[in-house]
C-alpha positions as CSV (number, residue, x, y, z in Angstrom):
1,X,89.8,94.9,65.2
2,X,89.1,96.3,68.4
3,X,88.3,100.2,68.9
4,X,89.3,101.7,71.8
5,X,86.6,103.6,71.7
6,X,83.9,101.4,72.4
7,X,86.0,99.4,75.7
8,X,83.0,99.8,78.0
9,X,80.5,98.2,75.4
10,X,80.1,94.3,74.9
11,X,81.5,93.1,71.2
12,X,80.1,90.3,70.0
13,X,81.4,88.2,67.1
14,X,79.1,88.5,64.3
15,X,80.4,85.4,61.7
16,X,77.8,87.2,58.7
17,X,79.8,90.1,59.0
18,X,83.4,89.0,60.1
19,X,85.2,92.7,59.3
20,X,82.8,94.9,61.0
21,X,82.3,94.8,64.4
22,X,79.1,94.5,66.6
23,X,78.1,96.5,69.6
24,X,75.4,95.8,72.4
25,X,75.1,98.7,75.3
26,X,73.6,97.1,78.6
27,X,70.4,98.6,77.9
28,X,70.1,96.3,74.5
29,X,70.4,98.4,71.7
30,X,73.4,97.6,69.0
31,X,75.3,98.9,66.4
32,X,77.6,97.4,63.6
33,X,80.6,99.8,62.8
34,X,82.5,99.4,59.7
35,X,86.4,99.7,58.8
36,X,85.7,102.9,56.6
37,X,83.6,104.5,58.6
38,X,86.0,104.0,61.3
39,X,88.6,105.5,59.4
40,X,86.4,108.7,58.5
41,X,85.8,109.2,62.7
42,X,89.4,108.7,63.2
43,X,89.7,111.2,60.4
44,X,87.7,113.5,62.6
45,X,89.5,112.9,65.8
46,X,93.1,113.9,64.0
47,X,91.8,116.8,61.6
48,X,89.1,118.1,64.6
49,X,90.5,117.6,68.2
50,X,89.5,115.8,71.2
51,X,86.5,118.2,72.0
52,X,85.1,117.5,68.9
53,X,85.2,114.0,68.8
54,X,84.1,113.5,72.0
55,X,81.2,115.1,70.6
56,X,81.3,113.0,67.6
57,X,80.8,109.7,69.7
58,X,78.3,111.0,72.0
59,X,75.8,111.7,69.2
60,X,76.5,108.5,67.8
61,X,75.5,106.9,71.1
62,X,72.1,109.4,71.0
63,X,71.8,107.9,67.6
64,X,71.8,104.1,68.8
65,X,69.7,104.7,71.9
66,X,67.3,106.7,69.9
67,X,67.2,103.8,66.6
68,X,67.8,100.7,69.0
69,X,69.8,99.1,65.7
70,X,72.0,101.5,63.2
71,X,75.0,100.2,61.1
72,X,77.7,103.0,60.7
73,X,78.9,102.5,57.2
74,X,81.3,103.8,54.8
75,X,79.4,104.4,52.0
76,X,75.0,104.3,52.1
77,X,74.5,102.6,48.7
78,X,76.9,99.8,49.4
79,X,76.9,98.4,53.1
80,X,79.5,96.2,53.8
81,X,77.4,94.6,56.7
82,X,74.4,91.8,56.1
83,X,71.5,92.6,58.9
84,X,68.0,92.4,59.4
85,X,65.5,95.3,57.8
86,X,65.3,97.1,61.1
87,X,69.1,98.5,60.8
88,X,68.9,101.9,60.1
89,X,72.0,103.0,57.8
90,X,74.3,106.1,58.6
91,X,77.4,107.4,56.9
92,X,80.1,110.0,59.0
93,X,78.4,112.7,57.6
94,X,74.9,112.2,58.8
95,X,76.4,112.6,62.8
96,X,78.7,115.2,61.8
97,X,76.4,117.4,59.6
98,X,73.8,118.3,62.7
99,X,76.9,119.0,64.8
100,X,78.1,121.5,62.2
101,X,81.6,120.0,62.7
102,X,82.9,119.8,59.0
103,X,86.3,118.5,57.0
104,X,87.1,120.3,53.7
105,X,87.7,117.1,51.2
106,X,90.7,119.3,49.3
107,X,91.6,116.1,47.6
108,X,91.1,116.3,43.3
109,X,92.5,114.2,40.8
110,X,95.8,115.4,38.9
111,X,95.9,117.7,36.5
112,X,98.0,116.1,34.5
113,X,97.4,113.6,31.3
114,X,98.7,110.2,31.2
């Protein structure tokens, strides 16, 4: 799947990891970005507003620069995405925590019995 978001950057196919997709800035560093965490920015974008997504995705470029390798995943303990030791491992909340830019999870389970 291609996200619009990430146009200017070269994707590269990746065959070990065939649903998550692979970024390389000119300057060499990369980034694997998976379908859930996707979903959760996205998320961001349609509960937060432009201005604070555009924030979003510049700290997540700071991030790369700053790591050289991350994988933006859905969910820390289970990575969908095979890579080397040097990928460091973020979820949503660990770029939107430091930004103080916050979603309420109002979602419970029913309160009603089968």
């Amino acid at each position: 799947m291609r996200y619009d978001e990430f146009n200017e950057l070269k994707e590269v196919k990746d065959p070990k990891n065939p649903f998550c997709n692979l970024y390389y800035y000119e300057s060499g560093e990369c980034f694997y970005i998976e379908p859930v965490f996707y979903t959760h920015l996205r998320g961001f974008k349609d509960l937060r507003g432009e201005q604070d997504y555009a924030r979003i995705l510049k700290r997540m470029e700071e991030v790369v620069k700053k790591n050289k390798k991350v994988i933006f995943t859905g969910n820390y303990e289970c990575p969908q995405t095979e890579a080397d030791d040097d990928f460091i491992i973020l979820e949503i909340n660990d770029i939107t925590d430091p930004l103080c830019i916050f979603v309420e999870d109002k979602s419970r389970g029913s309160d009603y019995g089968d």
